[in-house]
C-alpha positions, 0 to 999 in steps of 0.5 A: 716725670713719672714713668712707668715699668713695662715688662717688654721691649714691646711692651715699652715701646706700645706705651711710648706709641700710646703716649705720643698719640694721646699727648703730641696732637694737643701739642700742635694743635693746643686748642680743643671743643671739649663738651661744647667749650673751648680749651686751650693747652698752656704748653703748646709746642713754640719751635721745631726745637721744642718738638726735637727736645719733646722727641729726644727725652721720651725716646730717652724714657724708653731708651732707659725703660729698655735697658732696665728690662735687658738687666732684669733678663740678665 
């Protein structure tokens, strides 16, 4: 997975926040009328587990991204 390289904590963060929103409700709802077709998401959420991992690894991206940012200040 690629990730990006924020400047802030907050600017991590806004990301993260503009990420979930964008990508989870396609997640939950895996079925969209796209310009009057139908399209369905081929990876949709199968479990409250899914969710929790979904969760843990992109807080694991900011976790990591923040951290970077704190050794650049260092």
């Amino acid at each position: 997975m690629k990730t990006n390289k924020p400047k802030t904590i907050q600017e991590a963060i806004d990301e993260l926040q503009t990420f979930l929103e964008c990508d989870m409700p396609s997640m939950v709802f895996p079925e969209e009328k796209v310009l009057g077709s139908n399209w369905v998401r081929v990876d949709p959420f199968k479990s409250r587990e899914d969710v929790v991992e979904y969760l843990r690894e992109h807080f694991k991206i900011l976790e990591k991204q923040m951290n970077e940012i704190k050794r650049r200040k260092e």
